[in-house]
Structures are given as structure tokens and as C-alpha cells.
TORTORZA-573165 format. One record per residue: y negated, x, z of N, C-alpha, C, O, CB in turn. Coordinates in steps of 0.001 Angstrom, whole numbers, plus 500000, padded with zeros to 6 digits. Atoms other than C-alpha are relative to their C-alpha. Glycine has a CB too. Layout:
<rs>
<r <Y,X,Z>,<Y,X,Z>,<Y,X,Z>,<Y,X,Z>,<Y,X,Z>>
...
</rs>
This chain:
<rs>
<r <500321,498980,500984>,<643739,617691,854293>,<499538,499313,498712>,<499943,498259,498220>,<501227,500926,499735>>
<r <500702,500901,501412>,<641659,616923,851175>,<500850,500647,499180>,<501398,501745,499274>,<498179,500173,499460>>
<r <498579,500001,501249>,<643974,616168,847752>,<498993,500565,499052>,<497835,500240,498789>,<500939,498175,499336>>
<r <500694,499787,500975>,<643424,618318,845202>,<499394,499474,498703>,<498409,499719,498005>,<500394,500585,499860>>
<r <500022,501205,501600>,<643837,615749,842301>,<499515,498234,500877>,<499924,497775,501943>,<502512,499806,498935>>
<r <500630,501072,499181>,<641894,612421,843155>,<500563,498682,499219>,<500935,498553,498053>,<498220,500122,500051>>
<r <499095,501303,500341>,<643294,608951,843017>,<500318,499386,498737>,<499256,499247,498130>,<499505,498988,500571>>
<r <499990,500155,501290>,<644452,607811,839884>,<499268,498479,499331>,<498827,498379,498186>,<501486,500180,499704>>
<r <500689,500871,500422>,<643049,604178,839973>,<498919,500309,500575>,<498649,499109,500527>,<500408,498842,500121>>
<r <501332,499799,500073>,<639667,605173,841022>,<499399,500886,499199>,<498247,501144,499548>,<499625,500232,501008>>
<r <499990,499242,500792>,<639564,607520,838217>,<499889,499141,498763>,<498835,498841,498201>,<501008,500838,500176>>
<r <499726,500780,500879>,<641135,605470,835693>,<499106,498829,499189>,<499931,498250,498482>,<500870,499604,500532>>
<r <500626,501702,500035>,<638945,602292,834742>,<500075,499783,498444>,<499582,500539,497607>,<498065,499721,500667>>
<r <499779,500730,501244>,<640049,600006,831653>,<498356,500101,499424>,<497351,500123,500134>,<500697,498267,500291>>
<r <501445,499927,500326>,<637026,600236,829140>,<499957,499016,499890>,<500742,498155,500287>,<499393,500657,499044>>
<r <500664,501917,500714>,<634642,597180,827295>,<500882,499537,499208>,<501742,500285,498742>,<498453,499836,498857>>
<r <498764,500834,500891>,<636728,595055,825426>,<498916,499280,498728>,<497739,499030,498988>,<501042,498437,501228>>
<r <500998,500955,500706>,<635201,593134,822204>,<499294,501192,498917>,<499704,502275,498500>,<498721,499153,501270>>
<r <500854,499213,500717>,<632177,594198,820152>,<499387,501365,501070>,<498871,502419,500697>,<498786,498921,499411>>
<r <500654,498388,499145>,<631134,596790,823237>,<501453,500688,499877>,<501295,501847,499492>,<499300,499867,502179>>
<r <499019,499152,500437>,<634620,598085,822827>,<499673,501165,498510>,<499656,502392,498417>,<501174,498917,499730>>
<r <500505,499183,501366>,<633648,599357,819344>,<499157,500550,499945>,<499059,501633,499368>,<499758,499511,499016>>
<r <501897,499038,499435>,<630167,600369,820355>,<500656,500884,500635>,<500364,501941,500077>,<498503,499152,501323>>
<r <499985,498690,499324>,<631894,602871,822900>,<500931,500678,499182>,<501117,501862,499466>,<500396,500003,501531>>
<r <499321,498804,501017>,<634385,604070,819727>,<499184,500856,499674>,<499186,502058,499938>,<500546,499603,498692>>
<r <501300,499721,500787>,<631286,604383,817816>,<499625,501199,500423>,<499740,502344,499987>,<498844,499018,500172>>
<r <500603,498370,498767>,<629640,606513,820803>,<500640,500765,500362>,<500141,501779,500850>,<499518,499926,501382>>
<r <499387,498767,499792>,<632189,608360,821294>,<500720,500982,498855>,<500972,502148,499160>,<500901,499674,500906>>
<r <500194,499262,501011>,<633008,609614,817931>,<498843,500773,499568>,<498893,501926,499138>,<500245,499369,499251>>
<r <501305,499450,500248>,<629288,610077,817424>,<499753,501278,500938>,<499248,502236,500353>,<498907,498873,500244>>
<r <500336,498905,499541>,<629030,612639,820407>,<501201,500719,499581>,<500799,501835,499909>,<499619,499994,501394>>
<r <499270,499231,500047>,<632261,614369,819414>,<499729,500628,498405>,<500184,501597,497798>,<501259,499412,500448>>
<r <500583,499229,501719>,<630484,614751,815786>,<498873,500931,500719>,<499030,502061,500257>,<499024,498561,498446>>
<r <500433,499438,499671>,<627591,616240,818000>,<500260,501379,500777>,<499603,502382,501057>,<499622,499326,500200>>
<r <499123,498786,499318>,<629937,618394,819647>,<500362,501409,499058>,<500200,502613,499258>,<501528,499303,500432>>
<r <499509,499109,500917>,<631407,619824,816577>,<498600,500699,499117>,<498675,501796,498562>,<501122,499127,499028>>
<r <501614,499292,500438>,<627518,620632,815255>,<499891,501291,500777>,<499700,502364,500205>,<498492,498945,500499>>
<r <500221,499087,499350>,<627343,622691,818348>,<500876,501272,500220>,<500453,502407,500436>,<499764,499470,500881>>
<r <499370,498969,500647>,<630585,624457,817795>,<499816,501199,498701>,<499944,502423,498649>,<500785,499390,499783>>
<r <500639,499159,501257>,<629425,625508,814337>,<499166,500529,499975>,<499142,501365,499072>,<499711,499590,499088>>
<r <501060,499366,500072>,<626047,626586,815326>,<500436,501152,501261>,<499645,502095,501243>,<498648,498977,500150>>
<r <499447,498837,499668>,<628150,629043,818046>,<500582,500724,498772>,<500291,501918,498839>,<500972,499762,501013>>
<r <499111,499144,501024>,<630165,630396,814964>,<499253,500473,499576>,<499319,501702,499544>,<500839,499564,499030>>
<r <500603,499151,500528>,<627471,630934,813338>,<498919,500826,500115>,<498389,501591,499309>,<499931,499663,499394>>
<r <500847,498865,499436>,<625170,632455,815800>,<501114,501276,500282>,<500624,502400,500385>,<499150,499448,501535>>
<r <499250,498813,499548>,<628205,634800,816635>,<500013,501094,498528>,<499505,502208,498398>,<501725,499435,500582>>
<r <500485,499048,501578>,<628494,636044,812639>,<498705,500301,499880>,<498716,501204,499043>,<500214,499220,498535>>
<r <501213,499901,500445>,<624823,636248,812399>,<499608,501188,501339>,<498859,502119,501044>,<499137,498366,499841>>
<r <500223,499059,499112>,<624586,638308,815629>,<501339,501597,499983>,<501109,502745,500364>,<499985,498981,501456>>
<r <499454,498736,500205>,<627709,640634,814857>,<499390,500685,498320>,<499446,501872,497997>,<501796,499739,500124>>
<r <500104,499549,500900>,<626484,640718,811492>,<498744,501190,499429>,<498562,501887,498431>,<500146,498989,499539>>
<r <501295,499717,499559>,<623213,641902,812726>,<499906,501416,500344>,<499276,502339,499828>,<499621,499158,501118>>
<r <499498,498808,499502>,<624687,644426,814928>,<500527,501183,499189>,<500068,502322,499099>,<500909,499647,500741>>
<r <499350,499100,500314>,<627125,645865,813136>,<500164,500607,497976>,<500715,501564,497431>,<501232,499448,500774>>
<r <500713,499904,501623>,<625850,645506,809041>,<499050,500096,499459>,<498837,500467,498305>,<500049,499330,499356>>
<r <501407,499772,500594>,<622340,645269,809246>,<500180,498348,498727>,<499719,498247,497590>,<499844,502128,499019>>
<r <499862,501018,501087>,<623451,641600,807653>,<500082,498861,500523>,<501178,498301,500519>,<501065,500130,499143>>
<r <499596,500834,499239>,<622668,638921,809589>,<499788,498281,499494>,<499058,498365,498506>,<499335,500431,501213>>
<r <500090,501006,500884>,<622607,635063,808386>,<498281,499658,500035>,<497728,499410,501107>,<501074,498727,500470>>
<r <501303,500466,500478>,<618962,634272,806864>,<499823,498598,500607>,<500543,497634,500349>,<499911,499983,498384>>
<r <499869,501364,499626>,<617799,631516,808737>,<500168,499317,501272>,<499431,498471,501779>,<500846,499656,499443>>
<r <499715,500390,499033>,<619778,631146,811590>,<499361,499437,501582>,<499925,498858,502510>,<500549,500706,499932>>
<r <501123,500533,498913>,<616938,630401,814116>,<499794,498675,499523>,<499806,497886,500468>,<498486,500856,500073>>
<r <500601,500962,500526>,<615910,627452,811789>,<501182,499131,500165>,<501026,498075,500779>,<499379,500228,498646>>
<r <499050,500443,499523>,<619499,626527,811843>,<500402,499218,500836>,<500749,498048,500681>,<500322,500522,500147>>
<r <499819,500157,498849>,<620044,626329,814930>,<498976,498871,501011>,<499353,498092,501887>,<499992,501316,500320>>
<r <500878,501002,499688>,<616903,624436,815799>,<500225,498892,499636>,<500157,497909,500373>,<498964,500175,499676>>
<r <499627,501454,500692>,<617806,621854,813541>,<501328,499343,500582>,<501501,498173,500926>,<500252,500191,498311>>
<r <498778,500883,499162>,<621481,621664,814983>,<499822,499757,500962>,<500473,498812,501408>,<501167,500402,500220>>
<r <499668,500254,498459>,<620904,621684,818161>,<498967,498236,500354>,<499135,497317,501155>,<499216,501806,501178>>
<r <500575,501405,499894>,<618516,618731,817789>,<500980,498721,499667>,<501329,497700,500261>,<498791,499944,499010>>
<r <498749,501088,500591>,<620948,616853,815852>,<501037,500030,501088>,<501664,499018,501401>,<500830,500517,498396>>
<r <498239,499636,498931>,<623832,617822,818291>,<499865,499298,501338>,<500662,498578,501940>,<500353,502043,500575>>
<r <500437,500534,498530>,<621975,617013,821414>,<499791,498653,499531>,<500832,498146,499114>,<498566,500723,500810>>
<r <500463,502132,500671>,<620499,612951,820225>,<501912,499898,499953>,<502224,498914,500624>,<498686,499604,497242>>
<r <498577,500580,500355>,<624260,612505,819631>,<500902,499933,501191>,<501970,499322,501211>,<500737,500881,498905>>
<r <498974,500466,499436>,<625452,612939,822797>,<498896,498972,501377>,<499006,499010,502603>,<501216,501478,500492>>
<r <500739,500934,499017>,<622712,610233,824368>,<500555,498641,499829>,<501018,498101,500833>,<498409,499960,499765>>
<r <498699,501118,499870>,<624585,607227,823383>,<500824,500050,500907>,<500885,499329,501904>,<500889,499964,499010>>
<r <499033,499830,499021>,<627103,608376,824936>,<499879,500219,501262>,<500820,499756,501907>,<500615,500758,499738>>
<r <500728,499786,498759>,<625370,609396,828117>,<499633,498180,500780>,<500153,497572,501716>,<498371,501039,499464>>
<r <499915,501796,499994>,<624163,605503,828109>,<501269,499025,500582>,<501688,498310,501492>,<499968,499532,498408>>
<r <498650,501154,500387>,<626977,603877,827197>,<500812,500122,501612>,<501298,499187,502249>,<501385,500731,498266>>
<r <498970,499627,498939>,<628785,605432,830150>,<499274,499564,501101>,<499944,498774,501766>,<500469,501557,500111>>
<r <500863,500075,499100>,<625895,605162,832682>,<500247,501584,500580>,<500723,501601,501715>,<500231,498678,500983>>
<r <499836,498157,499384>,<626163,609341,833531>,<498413,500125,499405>,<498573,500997,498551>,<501634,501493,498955>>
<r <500943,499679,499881>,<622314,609452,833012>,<499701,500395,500927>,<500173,499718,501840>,<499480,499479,499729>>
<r <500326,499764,498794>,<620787,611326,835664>,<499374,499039,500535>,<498754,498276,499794>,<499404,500991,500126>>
<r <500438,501050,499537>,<619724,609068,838324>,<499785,500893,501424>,<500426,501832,501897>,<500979,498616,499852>>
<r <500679,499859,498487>,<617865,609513,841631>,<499597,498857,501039>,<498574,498182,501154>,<498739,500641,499812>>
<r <499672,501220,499783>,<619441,607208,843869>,<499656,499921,501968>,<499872,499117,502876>,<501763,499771,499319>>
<r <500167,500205,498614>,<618051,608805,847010>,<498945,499132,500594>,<498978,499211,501822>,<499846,501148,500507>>
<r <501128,500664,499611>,<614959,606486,847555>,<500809,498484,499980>,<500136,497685,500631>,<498571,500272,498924>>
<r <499279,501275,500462>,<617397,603234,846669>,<501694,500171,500903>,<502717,499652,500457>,<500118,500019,497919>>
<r <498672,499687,499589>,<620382,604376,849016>,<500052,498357,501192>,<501045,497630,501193>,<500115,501977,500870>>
<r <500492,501043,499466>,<619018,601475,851403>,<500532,498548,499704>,<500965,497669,500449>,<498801,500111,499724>>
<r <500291,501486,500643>,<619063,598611,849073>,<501635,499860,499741>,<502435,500793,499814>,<498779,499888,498336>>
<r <499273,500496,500446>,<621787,596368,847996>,<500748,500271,498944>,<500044,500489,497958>,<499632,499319,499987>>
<r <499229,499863,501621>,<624372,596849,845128>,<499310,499167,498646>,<499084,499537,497493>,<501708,499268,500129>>
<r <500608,501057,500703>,<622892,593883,843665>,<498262,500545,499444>,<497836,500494,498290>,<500028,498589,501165>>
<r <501324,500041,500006>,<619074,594897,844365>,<500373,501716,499195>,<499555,501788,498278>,<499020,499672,501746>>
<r <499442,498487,501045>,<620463,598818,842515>,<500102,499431,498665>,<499674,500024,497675>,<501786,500796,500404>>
<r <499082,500336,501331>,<621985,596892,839809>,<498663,499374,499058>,<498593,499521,497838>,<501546,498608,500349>>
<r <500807,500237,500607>,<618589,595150,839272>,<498652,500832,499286>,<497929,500564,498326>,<499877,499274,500620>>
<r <501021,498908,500668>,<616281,598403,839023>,<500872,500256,499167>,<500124,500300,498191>,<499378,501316,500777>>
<r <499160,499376,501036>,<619204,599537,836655>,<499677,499398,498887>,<499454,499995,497833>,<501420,499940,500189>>
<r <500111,500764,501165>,<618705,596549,834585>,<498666,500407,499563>,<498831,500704,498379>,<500186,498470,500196>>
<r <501114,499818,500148>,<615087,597309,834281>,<499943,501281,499238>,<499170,501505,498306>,<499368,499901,501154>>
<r <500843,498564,500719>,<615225,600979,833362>,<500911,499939,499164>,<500619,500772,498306>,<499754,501640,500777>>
<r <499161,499792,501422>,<618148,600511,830773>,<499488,499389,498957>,<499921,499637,497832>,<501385,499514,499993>>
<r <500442,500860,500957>,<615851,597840,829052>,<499099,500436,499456>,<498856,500288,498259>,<499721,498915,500314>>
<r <500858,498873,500387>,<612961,600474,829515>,<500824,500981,498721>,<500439,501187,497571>,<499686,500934,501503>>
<r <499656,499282,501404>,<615368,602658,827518>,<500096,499553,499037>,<499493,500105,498116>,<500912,500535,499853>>
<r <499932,500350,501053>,<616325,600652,825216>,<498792,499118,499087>,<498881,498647,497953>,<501047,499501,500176>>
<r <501586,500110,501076>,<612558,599645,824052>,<499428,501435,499452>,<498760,501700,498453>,<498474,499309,501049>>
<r <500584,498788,500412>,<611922,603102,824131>,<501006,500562,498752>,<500372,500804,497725>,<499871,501050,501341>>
<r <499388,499771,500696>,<614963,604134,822104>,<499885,499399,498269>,<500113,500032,497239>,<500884,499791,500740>>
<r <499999,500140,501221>,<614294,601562,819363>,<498541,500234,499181>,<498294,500293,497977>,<500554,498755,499870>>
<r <501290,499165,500534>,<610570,602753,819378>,<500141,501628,499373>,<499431,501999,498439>,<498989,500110,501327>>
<r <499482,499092,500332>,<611928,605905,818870>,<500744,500203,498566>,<500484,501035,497697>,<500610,500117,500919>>
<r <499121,500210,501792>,<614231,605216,815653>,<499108,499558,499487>,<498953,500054,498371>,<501380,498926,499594>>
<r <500651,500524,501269>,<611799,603349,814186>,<498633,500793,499409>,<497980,500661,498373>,<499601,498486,500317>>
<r <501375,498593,500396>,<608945,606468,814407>,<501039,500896,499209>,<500742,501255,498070>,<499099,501187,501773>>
<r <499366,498713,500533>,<611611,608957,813546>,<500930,499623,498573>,<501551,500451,497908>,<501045,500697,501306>>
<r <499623,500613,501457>,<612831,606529,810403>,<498245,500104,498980>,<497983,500489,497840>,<500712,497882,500329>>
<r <501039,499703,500667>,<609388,606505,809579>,<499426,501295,499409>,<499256,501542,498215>,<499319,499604,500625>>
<r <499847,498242,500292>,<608680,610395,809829>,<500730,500567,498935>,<500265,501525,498317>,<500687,500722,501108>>
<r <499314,500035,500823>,<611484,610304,807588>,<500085,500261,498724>,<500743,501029,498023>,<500194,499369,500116>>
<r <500169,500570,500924>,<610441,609044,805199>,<498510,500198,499227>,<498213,500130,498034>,<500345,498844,500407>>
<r <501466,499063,500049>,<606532,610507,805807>,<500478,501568,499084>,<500042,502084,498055>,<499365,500481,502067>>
<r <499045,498483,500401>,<608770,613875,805208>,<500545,500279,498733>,<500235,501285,498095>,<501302,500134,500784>>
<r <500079,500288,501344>,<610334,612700,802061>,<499010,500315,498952>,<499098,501100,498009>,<500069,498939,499982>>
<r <500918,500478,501209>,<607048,611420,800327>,<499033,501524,499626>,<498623,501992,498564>,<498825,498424,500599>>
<r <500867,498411,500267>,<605094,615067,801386>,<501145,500989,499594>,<500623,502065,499886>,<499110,500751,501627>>
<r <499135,499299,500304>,<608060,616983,800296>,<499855,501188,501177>,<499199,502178,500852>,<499879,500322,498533>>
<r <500569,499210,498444>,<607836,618925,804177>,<501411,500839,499507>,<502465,500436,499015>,<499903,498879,502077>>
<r <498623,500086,500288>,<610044,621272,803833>,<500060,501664,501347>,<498994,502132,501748>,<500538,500142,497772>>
<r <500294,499408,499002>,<611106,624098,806614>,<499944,501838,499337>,<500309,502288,498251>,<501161,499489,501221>>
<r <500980,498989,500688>,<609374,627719,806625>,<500734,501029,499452>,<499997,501788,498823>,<498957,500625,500924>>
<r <499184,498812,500600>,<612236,630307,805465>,<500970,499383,499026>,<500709,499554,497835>,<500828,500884,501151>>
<r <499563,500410,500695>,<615113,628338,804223>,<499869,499128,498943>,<500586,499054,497946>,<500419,499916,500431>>
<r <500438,501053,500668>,<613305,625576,802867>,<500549,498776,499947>,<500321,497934,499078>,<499900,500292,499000>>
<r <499301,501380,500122>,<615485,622830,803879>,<498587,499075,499723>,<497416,499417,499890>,<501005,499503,501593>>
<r <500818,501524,500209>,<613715,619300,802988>,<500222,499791,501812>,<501245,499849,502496>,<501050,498411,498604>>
<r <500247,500336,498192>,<612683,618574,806866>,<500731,498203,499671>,<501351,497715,500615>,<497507,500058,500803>>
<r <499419,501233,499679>,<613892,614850,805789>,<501855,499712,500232>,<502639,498773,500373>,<499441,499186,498820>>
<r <498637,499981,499891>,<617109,615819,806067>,<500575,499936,501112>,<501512,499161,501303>,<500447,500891,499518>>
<r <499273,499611,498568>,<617888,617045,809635>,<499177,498740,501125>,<499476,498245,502212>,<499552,502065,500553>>
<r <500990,501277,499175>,<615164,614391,810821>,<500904,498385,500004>,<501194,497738,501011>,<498175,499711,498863>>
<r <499123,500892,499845>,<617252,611520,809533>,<501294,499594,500355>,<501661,498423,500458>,<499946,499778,499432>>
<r <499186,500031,499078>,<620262,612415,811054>,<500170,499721,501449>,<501271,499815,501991>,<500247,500729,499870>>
<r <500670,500062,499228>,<618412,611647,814064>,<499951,498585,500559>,<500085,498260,501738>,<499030,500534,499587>>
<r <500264,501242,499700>,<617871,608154,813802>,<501445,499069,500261>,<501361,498084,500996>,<499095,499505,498840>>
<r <498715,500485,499713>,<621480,606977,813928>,<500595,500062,501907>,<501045,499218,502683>,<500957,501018,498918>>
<r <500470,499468,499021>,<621394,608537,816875>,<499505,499353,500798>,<500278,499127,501730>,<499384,500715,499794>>
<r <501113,500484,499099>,<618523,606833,818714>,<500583,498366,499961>,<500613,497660,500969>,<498183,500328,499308>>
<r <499992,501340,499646>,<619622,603353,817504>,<501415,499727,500674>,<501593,498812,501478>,<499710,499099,498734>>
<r <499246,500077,498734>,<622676,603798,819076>,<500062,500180,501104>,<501088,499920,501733>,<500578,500298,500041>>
<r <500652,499788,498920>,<620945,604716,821846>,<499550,498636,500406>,<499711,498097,501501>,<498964,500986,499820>>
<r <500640,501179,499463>,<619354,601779,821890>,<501031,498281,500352>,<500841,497249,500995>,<498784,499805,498765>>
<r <499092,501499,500130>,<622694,599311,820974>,<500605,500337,501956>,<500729,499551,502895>,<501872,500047,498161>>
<r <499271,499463,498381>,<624207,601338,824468>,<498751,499390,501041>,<498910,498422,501783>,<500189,502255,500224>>
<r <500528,500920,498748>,<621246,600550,826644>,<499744,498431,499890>,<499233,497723,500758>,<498635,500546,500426>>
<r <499850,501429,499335>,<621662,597112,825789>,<501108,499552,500407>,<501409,498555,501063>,<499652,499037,499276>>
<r <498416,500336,499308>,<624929,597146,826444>,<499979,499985,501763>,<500395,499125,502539>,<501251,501451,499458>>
<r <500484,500067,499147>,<623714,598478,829339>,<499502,499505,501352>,<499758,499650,502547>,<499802,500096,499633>>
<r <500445,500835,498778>,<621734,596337,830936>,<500441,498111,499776>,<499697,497388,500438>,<498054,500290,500113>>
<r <498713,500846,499776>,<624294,593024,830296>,<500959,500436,500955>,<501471,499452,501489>,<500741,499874,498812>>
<r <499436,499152,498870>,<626159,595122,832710>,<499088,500191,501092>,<499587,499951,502191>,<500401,501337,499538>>
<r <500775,499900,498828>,<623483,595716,834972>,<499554,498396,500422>,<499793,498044,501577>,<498681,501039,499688>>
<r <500233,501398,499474>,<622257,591900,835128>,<501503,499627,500123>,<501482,498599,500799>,<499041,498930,498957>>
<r <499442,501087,499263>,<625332,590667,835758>,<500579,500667,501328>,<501206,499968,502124>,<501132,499205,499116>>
<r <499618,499305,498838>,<626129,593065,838425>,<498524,499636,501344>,<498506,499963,502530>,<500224,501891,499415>>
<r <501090,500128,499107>,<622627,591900,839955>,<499491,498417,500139>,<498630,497734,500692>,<498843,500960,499466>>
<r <500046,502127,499754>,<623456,588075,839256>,<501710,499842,500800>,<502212,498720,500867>,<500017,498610,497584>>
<r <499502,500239,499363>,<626534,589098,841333>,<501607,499568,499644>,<502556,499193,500333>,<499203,499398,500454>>
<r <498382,500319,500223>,<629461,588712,838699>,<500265,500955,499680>,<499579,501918,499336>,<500592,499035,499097>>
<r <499283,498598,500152>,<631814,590869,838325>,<500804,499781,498374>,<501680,498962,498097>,<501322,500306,501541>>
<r <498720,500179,501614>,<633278,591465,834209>,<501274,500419,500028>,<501990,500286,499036>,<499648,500891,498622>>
</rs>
């Protein structure tokens, strides 16, 4: 008969130790700050939709809001996605191959991410800062667009410290040692 609750050491696994120890604090505070963005932008789609309903008073904005959190909210929990290796993966064409010869496409596309990630921070630091100098600012509330944009980039380069964490983990799993 299958157990409802599943083994406790194959569950369990000790984390990174060191400076990647702190990188996965890091990332994991960072998505639980993205978390709490997304809590707040429920609260305040729920007031803005009863307020709507039932006052004819609903929060000014809240679309723009919401766009902005949810951008911010989401980037925050990709680190963490990384860091862990819970990226989606499509492992049916590679079911074949070796642990080793897996571990080496892994290394490859975490290094892909993490060029792409710090290409990424360094456009969306720039934008930034483009956003700043034109005073951009958004079409009802008027936030300064450099605001919700640079929350963004913290974001990405931790994106990028995780997939190198990454793929040090993937090469040595594809040079066959075990950490």
C-alpha cells in the first residue's frame, strides 16, 4: 500500500553551506518579500472590488497597481526558482542519457541563464535610469515608472548570482563529484 507521508530522508536534504548558504537566505527572503507584494495586491484588489460594488468607491489606480506588483512580486520569486533547480524542465528527450551527460546540458542552460539574467539587470538598470532622466511617469497615478522598474533589478542579479551557483553544481555533478 502506498504511504501517505513520504520518506523523511529523501525529503529532507541539508542545504549549501558557505557563501551559497547566504545566497539561498538572500533568495529566500527575497521571494517571501515577493510573496508579501502579492498578498497586498489581493487586499487591495478585494477593497477596491468591494468598494466598487458596494460604494461606488473603488481604489484609483488599482489596475496600474497591480501591474506594477505583480511584476515586482513575480522577478522575486526567480532566484528562488534557480537557486533550488524547480525550473521547469523537459527531461523527456534526455531520459536516455546519463546523470552525468543531464548534469552537463544543465550546466549549459544555467550558464545560458545566467548570461541572460545579467543581460537582463544590466538593460533594466539602464531603463532605470533612461526612466529617471525622461521623468516617465505612469498614466493615472503618475507613479515615476523608475520606481517599480528598479525594484526589478535586484531581482534579476540575483537571478543571475543563483544560476551561477547553479551551474558549480551542475559541473561538478557532470565531472562526477559529489558536494
Amino acid at each position: 500500500m502506498a504511504e501517505l507521508l513520504p520518506d523523511v530522508d529523501s525529503v529532507v536534504k541539508p542545504g549549501p553551506k558557505g557563501l551559497a548558504g547566504q545566497l539561498d537566505k538572500v533568495v529566500t527572503w527575497w521571494a517571501l518579500s515577493g510573496g508579501f507584494v502579492f498578498v497586498a495586491l489581493v487586499v487591495m484588489s478585494i477593497i477596491s472590488i468591494v468598494g466598487r460594488k458596494l460604494f461606488s468607491a473603488p481604489i484609483d489606480g488599482d489596475m496600474e497597481l497591480l501591474m506594477m506588483g505583480a511584476a515586482v512580486g513575480s522577478a522575486a520569486f526567480l532566484p528562488a526558482c534557480e537557486m533550488h533547480d524547480h525550473h521547469i524542465k523537459v527531461d523527456a528527450l534526455t531520459t536516455w542519457m546519463s546523470v552525468q551527460a543531464r548534469a552537463a546540458l544543465d550546466t549549459v542552460a544555467h550558464a545560458l541563464l545566467m548570461v541572460a539574467a545579467i543581460a537582463i539587470s544590466w538593460r533594466t538598470a539602464l531603463y532605470t535610469h533612461e526612466c529617471y532622466e525622461n521623468t516617465e511617469v505612469s498614466a493615472l497615478l503618475l507613479i515615476p515608472l523608475w520606481q517599480p522598474v528598479i525594484l526589478l533589478v535586484p531581482s534579476f542579479a540575483l537571478l543571475a548570482a543563483a544560476a551561477f551557483y547553479r551551474v558549480t553544481v551542475s559541473a561538478q555533478q557532470a565531472r562526477g563529484v559529489t558536494a
